[in-house]
mmJSON file of the N, C-alpha and C atoms, coordinates in Angstrom:
{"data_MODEL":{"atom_site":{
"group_PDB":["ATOM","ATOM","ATOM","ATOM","ATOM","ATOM","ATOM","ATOM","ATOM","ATOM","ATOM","ATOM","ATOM","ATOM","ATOM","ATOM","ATOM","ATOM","ATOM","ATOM","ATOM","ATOM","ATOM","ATOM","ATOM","ATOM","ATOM","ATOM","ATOM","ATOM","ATOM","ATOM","ATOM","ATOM","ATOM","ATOM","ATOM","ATOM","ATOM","ATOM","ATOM","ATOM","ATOM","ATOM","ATOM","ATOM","ATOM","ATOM","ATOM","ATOM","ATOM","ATOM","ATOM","ATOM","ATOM","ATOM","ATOM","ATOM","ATOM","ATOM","ATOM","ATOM","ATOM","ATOM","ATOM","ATOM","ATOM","ATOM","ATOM","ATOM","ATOM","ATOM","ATOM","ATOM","ATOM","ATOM","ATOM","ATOM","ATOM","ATOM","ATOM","ATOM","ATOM","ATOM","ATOM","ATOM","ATOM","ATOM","ATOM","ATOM","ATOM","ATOM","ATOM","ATOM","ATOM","ATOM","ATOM","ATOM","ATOM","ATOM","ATOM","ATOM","ATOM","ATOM","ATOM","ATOM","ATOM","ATOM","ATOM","ATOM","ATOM","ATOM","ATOM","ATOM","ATOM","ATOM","ATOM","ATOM","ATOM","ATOM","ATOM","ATOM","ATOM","ATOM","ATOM","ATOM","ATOM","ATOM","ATOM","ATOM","ATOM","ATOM","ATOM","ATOM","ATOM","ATOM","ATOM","ATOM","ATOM","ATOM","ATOM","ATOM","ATOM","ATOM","ATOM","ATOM","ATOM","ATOM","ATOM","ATOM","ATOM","ATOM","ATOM","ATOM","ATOM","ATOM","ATOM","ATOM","ATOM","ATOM","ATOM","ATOM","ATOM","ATOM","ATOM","ATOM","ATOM","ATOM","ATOM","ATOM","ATOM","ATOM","ATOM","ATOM","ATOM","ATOM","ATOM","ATOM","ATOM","ATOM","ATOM","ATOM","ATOM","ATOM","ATOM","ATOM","ATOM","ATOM","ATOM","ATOM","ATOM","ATOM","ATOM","ATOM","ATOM","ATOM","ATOM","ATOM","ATOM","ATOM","ATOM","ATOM","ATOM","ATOM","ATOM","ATOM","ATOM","ATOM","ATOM","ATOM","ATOM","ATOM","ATOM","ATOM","ATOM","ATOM","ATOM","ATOM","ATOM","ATOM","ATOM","ATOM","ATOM","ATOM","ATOM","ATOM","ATOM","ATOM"],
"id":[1,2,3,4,5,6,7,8,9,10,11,12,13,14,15,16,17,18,19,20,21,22,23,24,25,26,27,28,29,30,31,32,33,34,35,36,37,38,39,40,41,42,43,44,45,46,47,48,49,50,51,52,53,54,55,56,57,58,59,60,61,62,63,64,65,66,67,68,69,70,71,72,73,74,75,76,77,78,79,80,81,82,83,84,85,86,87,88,89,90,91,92,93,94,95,96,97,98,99,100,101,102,103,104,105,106,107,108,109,110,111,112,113,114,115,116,117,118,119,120,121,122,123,124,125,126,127,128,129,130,131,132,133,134,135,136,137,138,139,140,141,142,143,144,145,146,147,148,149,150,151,152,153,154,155,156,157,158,159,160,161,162,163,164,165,166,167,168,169,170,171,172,173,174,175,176,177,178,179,180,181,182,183,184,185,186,187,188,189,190,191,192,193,194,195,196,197,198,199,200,201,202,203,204,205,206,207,208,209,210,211,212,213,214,215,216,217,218,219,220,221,222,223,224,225,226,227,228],
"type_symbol":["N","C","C","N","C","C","N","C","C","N","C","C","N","C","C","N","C","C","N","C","C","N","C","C","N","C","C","N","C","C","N","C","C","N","C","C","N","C","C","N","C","C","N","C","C","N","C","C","N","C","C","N","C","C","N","C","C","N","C","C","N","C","C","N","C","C","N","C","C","N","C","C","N","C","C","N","C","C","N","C","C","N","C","C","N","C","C","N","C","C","N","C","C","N","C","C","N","C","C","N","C","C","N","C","C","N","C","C","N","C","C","N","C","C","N","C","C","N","C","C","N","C","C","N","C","C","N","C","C","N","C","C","N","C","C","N","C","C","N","C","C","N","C","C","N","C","C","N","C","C","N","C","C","N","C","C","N","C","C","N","C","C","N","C","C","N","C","C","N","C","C","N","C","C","N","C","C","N","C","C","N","C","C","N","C","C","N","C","C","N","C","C","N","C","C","N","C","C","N","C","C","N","C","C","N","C","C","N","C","C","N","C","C","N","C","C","N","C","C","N","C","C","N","C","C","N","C","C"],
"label_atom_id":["N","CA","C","N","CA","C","N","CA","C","N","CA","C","N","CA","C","N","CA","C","N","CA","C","N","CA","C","N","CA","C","N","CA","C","N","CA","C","N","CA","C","N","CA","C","N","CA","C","N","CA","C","N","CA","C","N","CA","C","N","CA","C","N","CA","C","N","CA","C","N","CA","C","N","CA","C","N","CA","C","N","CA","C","N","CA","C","N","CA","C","N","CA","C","N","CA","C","N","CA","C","N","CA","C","N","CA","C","N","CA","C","N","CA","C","N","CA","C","N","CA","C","N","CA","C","N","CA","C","N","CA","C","N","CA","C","N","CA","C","N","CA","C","N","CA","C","N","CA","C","N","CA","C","N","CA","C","N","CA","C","N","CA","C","N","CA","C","N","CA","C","N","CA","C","N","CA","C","N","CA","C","N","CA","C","N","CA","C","N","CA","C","N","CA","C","N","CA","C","N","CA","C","N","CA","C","N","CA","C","N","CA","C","N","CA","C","N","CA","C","N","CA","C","N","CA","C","N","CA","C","N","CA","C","N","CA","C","N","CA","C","N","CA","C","N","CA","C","N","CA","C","N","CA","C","N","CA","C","N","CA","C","N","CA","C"],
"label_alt_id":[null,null,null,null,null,null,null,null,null,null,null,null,null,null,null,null,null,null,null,null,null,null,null,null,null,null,null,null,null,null,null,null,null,null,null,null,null,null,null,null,null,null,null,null,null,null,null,null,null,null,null,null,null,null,null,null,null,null,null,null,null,null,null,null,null,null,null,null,null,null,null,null,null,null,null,null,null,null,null,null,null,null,null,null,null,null,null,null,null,null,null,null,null,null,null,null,null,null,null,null,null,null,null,null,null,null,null,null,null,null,null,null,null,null,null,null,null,null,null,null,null,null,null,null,null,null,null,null,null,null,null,null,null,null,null,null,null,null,null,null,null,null,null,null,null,null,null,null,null,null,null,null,null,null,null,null,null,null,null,null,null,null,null,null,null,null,null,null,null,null,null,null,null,null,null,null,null,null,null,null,null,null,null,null,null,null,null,null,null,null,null,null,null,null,null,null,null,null,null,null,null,null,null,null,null,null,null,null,null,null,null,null,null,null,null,null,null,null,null,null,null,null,null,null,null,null,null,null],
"label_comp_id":["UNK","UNK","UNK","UNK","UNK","UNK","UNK","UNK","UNK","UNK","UNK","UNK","UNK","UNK","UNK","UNK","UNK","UNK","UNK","UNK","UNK","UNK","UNK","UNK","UNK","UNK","UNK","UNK","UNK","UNK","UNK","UNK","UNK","UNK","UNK","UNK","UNK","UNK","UNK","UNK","UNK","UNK","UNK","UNK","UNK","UNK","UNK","UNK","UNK","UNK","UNK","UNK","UNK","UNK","UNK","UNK","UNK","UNK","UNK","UNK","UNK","UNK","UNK","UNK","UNK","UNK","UNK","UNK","UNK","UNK","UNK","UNK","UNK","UNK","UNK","UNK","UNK","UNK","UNK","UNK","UNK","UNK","UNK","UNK","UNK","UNK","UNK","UNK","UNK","UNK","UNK","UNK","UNK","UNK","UNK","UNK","UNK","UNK","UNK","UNK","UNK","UNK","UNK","UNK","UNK","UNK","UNK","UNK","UNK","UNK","UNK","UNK","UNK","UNK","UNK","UNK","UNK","UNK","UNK","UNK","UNK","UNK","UNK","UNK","UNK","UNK","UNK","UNK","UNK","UNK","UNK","UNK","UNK","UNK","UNK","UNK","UNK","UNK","UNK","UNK","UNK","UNK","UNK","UNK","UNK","UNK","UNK","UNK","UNK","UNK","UNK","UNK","UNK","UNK","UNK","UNK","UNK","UNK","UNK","UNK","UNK","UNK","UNK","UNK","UNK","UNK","UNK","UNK","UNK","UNK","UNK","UNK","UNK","UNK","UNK","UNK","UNK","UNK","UNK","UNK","UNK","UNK","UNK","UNK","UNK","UNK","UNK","UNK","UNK","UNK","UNK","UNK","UNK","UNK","UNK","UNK","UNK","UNK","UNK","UNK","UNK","UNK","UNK","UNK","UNK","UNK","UNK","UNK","UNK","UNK","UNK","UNK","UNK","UNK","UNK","UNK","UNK","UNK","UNK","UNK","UNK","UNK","UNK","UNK","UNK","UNK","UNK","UNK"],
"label_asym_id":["A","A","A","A","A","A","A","A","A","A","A","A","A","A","A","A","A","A","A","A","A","A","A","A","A","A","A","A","A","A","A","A","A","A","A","A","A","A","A","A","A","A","A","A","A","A","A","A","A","A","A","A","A","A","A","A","A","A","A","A","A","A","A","A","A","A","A","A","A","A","A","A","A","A","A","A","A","A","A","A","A","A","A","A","A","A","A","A","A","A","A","A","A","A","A","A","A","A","A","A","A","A","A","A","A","A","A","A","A","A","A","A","A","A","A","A","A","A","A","A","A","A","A","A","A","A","A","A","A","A","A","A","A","A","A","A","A","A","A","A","A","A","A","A","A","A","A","A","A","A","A","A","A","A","A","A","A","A","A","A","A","A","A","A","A","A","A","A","A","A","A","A","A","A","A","A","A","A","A","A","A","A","A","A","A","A","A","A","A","A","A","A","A","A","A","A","A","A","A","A","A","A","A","A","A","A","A","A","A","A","A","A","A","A","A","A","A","A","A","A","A","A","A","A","A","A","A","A"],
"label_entity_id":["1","1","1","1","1","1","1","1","1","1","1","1","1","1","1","1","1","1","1","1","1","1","1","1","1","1","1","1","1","1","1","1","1","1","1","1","1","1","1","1","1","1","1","1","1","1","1","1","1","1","1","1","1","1","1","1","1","1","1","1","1","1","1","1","1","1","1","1","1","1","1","1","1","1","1","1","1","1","1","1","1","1","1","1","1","1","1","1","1","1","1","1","1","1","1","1","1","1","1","1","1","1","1","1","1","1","1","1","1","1","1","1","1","1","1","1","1","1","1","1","1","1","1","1","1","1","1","1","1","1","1","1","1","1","1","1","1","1","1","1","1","1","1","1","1","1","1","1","1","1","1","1","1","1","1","1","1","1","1","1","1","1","1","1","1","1","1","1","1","1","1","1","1","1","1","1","1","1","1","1","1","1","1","1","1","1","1","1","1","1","1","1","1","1","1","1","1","1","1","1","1","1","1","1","1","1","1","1","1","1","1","1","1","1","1","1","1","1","1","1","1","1","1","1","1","1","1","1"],
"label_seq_id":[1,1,1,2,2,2,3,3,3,4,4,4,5,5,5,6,6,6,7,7,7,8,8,8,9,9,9,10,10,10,11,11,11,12,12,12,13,13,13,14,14,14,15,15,15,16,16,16,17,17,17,18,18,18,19,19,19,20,20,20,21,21,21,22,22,22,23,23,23,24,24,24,25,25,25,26,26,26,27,27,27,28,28,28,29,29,29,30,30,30,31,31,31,32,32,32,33,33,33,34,34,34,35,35,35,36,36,36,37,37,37,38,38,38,39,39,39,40,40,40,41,41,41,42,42,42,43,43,43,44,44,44,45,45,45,46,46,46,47,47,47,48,48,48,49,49,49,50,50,50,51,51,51,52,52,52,53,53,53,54,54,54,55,55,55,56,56,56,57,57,57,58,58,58,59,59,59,60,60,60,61,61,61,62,62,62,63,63,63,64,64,64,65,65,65,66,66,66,67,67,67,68,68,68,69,69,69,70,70,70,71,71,71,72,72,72,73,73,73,74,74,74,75,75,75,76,76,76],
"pdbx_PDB_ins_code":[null,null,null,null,null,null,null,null,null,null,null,null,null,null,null,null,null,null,null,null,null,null,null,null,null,null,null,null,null,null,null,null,null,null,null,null,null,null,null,null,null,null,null,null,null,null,null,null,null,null,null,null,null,null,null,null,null,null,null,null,null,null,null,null,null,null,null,null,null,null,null,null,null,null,null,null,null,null,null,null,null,null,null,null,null,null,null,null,null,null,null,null,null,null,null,null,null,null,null,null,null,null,null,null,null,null,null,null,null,null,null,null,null,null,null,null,null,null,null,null,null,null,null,null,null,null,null,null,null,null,null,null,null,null,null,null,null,null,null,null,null,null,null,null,null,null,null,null,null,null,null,null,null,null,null,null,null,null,null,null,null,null,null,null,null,null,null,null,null,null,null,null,null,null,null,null,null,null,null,null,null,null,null,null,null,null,null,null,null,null,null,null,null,null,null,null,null,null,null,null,null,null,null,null,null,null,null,null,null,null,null,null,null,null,null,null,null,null,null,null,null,null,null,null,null,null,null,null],
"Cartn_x":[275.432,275.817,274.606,275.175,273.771,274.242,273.052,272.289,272.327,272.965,272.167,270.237,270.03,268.302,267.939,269.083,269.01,270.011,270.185,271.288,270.546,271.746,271.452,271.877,271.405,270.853,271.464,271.903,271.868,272.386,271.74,271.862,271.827,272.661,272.928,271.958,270.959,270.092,268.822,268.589,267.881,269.437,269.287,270.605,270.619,268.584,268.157,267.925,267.43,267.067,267.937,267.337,268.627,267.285,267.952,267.198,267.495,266.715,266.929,266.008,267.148,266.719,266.245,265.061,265.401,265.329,266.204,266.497,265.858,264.705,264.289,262.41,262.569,260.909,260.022,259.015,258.838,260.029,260.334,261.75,260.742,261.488,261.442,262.093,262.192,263.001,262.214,262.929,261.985,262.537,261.973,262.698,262.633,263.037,263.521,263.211,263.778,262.636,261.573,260.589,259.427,258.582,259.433,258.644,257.937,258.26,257.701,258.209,257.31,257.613,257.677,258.173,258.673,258.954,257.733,257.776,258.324,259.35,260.021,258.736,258.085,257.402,256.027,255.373,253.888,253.133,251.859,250.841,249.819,249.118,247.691,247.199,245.845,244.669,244.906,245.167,244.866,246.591,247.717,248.797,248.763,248.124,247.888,247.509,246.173,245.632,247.14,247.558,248.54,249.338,249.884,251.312,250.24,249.553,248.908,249.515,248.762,248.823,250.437,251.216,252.612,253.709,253.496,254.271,254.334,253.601,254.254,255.495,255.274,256.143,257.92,257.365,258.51,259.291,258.4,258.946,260.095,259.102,259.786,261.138,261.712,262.606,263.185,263.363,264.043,264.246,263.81,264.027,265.376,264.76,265.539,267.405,267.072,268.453,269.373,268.681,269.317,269.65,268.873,269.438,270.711,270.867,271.721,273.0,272.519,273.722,274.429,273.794,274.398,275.009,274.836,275.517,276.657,276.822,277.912,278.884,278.712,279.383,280.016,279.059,279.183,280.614,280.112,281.318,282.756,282.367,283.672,285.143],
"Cartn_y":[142.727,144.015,144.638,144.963,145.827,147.422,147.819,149.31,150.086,151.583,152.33,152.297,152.708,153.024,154.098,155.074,156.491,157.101,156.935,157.581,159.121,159.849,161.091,161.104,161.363,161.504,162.943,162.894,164.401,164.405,165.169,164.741,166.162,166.123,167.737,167.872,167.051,167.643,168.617,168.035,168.468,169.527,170.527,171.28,171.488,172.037,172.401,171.312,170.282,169.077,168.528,167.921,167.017,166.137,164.145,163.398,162.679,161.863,161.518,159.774,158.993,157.287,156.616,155.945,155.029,153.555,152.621,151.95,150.708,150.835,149.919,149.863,148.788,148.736,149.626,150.513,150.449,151.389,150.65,152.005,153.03,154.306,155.28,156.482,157.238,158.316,159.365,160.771,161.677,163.285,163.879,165.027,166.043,166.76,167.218,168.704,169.093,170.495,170.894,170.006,169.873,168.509,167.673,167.042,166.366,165.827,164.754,163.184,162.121,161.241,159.832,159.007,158.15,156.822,155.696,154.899,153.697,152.83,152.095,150.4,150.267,148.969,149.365,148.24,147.546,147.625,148.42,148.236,147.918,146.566,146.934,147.541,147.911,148.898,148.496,147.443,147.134,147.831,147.966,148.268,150.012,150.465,152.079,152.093,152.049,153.168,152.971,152.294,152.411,153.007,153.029,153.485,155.437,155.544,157.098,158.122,156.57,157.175,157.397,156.499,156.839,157.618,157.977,159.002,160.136,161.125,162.2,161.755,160.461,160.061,159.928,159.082,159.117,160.167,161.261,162.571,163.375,163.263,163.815,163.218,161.781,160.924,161.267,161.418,161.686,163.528,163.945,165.607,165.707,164.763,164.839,163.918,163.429,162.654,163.65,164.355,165.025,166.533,166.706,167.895,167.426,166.328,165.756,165.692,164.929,165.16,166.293,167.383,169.088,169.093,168.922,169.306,168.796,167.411,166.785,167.548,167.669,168.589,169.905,170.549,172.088,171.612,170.488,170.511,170.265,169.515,168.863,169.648],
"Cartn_z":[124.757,125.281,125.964,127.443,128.193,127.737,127.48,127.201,127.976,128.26,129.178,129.377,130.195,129.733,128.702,128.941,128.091,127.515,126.069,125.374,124.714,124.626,124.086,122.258,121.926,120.299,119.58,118.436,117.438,116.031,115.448,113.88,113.293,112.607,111.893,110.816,110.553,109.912,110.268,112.282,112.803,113.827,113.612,114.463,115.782,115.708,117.099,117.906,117.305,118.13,118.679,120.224,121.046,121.247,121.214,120.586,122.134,122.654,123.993,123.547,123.509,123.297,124.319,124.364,125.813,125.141,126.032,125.156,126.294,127.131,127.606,127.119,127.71,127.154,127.922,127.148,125.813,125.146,123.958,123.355,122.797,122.886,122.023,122.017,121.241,120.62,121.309,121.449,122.141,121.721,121.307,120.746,121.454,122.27,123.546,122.83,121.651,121.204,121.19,120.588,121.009,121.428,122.015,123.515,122.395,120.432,120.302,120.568,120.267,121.044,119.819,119.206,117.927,118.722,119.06,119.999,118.827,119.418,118.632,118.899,119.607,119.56,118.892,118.864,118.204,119.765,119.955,121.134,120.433,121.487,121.193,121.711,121.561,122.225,123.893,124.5,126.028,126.397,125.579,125.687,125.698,125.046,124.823,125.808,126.563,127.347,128.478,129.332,129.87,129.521,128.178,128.252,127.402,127.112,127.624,128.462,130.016,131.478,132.151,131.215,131.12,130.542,129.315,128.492,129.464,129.667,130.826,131.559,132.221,133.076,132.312,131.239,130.447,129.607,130.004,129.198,130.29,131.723,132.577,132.992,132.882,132.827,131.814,130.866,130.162,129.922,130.338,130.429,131.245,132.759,133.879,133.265,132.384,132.045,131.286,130.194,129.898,130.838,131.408,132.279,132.898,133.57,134.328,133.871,132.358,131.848,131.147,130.55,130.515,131.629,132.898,134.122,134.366,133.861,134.292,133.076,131.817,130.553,131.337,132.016,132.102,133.321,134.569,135.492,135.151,133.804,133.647,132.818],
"occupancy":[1.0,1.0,1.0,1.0,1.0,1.0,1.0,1.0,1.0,1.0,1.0,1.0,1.0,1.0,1.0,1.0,1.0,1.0,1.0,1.0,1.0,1.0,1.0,1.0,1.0,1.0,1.0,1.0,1.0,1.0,1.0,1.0,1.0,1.0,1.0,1.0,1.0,1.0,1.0,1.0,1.0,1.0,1.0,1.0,1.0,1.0,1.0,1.0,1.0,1.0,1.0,1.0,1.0,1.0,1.0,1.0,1.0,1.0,1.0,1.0,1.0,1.0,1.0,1.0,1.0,1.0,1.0,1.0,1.0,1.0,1.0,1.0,1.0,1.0,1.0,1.0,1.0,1.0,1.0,1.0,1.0,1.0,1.0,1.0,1.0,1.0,1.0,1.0,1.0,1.0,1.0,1.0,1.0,1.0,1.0,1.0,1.0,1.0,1.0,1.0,1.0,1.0,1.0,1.0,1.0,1.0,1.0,1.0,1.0,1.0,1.0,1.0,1.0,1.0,1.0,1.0,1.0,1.0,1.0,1.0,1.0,1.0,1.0,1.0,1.0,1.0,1.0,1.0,1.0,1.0,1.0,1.0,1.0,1.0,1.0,1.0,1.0,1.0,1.0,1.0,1.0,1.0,1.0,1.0,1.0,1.0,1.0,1.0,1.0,1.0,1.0,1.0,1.0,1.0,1.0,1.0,1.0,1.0,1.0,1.0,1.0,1.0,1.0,1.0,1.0,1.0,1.0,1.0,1.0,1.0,1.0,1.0,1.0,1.0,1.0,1.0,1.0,1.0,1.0,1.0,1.0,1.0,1.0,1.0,1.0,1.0,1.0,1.0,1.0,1.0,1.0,1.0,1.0,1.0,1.0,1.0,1.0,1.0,1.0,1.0,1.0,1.0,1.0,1.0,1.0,1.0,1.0,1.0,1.0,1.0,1.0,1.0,1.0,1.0,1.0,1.0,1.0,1.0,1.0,1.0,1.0,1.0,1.0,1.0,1.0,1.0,1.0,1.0],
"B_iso_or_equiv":[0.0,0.0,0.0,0.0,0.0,0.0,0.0,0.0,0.0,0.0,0.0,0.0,0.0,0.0,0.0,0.0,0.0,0.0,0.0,0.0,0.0,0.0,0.0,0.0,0.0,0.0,0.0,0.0,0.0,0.0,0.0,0.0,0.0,0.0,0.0,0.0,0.0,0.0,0.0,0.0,0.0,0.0,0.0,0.0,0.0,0.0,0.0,0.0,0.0,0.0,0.0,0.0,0.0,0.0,0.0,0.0,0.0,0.0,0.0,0.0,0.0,0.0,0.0,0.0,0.0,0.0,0.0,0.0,0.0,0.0,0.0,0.0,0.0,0.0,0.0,0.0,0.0,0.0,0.0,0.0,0.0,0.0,0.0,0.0,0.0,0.0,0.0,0.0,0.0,0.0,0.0,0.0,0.0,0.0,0.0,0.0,0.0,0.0,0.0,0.0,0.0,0.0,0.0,0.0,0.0,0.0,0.0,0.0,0.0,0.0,0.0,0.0,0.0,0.0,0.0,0.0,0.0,0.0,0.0,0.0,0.0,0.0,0.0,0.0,0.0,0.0,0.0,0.0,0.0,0.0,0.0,0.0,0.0,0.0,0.0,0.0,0.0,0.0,0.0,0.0,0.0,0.0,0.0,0.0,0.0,0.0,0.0,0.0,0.0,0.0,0.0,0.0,0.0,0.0,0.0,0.0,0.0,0.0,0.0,0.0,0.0,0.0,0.0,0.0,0.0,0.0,0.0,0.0,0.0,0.0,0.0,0.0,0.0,0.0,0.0,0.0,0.0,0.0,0.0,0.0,0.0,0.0,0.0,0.0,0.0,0.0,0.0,0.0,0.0,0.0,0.0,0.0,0.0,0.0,0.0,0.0,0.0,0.0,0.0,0.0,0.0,0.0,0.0,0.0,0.0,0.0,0.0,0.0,0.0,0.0,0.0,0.0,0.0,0.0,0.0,0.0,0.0,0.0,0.0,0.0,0.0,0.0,0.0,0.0,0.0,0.0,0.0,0.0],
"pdbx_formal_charge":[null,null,null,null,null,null,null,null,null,null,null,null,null,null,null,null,null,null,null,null,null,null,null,null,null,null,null,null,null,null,null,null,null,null,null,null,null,null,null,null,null,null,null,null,null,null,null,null,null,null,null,null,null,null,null,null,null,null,null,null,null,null,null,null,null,null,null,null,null,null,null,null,null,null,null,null,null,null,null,null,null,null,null,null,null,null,null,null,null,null,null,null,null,null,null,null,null,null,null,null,null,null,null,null,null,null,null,null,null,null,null,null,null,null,null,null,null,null,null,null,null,null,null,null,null,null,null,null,null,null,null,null,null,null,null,null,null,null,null,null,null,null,null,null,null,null,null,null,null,null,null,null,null,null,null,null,null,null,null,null,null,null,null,null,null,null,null,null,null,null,null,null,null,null,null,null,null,null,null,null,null,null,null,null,null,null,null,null,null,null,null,null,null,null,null,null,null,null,null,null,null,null,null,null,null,null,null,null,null,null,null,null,null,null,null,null,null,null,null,null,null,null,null,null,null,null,null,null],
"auth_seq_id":[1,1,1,2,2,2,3,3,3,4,4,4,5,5,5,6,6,6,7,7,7,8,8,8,9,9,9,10,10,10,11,11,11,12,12,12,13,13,13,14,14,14,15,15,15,16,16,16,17,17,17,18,18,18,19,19,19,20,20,20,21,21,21,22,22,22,23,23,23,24,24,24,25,25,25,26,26,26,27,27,27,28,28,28,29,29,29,30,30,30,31,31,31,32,32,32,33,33,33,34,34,34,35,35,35,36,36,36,37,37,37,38,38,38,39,39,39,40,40,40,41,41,41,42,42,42,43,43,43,44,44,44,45,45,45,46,46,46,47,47,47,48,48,48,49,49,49,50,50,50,51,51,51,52,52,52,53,53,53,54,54,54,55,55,55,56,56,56,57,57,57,58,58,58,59,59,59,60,60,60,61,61,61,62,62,62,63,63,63,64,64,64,65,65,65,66,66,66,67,67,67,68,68,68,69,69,69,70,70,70,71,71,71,72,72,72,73,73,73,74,74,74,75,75,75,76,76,76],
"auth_comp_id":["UNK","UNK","UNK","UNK","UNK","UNK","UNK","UNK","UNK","UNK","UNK","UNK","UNK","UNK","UNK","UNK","UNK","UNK","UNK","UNK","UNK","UNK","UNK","UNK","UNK","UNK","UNK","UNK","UNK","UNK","UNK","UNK","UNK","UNK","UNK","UNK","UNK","UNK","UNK","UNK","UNK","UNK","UNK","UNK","UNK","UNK","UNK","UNK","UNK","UNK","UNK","UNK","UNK","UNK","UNK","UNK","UNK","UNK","UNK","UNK","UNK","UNK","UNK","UNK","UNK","UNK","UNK","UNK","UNK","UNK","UNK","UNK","UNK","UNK","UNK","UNK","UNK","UNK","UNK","UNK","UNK","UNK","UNK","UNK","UNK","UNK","UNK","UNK","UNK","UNK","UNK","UNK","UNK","UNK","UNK","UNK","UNK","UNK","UNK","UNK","UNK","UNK","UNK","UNK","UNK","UNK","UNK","UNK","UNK","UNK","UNK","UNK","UNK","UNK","UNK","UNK","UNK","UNK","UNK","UNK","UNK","UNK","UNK","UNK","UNK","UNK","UNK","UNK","UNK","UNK","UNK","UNK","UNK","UNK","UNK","UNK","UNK","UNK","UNK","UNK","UNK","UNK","UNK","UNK","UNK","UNK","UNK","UNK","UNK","UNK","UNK","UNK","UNK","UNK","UNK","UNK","UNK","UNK","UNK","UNK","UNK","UNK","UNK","UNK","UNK","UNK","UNK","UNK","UNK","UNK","UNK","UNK","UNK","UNK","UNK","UNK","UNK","UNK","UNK","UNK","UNK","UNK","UNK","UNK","UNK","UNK","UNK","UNK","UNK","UNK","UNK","UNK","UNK","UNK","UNK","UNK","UNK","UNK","UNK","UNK","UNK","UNK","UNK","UNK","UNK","UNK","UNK","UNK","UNK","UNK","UNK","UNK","UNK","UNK","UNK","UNK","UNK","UNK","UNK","UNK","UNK","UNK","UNK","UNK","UNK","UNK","UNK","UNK"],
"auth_asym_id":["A","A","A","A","A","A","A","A","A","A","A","A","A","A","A","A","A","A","A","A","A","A","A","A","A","A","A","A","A","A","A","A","A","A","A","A","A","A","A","A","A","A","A","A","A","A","A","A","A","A","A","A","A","A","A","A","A","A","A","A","A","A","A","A","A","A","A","A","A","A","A","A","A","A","A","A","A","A","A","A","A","A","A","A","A","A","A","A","A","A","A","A","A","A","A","A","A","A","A","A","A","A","A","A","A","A","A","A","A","A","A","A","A","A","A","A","A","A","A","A","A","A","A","A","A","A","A","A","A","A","A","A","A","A","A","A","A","A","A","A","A","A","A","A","A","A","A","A","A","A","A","A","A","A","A","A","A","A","A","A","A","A","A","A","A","A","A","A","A","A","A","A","A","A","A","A","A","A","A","A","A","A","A","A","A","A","A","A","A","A","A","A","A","A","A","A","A","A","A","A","A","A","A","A","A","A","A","A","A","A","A","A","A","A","A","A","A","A","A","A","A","A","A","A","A","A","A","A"],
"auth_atom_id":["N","CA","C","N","CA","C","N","CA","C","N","CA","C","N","CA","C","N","CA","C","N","CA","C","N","CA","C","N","CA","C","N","CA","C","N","CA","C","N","CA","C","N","CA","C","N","CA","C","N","CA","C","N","CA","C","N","CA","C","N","CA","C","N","CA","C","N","CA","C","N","CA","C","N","CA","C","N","CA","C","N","CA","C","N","CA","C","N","CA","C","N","CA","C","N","CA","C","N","CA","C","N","CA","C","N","CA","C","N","CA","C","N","CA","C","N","CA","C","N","CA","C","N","CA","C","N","CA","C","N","CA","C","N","CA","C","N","CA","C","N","CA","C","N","CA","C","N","CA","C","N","CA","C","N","CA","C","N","CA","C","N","CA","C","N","CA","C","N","CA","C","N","CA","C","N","CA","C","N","CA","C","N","CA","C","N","CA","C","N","CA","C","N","CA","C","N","CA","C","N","CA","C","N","CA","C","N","CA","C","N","CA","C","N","CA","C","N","CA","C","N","CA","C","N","CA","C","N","CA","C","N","CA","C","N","CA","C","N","CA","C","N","CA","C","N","CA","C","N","CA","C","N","CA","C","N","CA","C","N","CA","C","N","CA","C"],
"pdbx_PDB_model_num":[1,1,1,1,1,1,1,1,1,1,1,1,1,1,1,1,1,1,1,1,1,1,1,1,1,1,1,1,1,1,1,1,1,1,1,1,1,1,1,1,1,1,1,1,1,1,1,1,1,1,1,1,1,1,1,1,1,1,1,1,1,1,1,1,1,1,1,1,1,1,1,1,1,1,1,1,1,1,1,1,1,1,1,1,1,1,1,1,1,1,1,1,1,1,1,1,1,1,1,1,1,1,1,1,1,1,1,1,1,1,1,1,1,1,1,1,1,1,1,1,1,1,1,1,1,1,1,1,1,1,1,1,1,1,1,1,1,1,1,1,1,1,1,1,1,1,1,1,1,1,1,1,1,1,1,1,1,1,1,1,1,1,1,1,1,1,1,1,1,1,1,1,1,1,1,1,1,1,1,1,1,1,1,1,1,1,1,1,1,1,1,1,1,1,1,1,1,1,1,1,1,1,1,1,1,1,1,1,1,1,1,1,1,1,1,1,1,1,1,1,1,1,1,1,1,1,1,1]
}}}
């Protein structure tokens, strides 16, 4: 079974939180309340500094997914 890249997440334990998955490499969980970030793989040190210079990127991608998708909710 193929994956979206980005599923949306929520758990009634966290009420406020909306949980934003990406489900391509690298995976991780992203908590859209406060923008923390729960990376599902193993890096080494030569794997970090890159993916560093990347998390912004991946925050803003996934901000932008979920905005997108509120919108398509609100049209429908």
């Amino acid at each position: 079974m193929e994956f979206p890249k980005y599923l949306l997440g929520d758990n009634s334990d966290y009420p406020s939180a909306v949980f934003v998955i990406h489900t391509a490499f690298p995976r991780f969980i992203i908590n859209l309340e406060n923008d923390e970030v729960e990376w599902l793989e193993d890096f080494d040190s030569q794997d970090q500094k890159e993916l560093e210079t990347e998390t912004e990127n991946f925050i803003k991608e996934a901000s932008a997914f979920y905005d997108r998708e509120i919108d398509r909710y609100e049209d429908d």
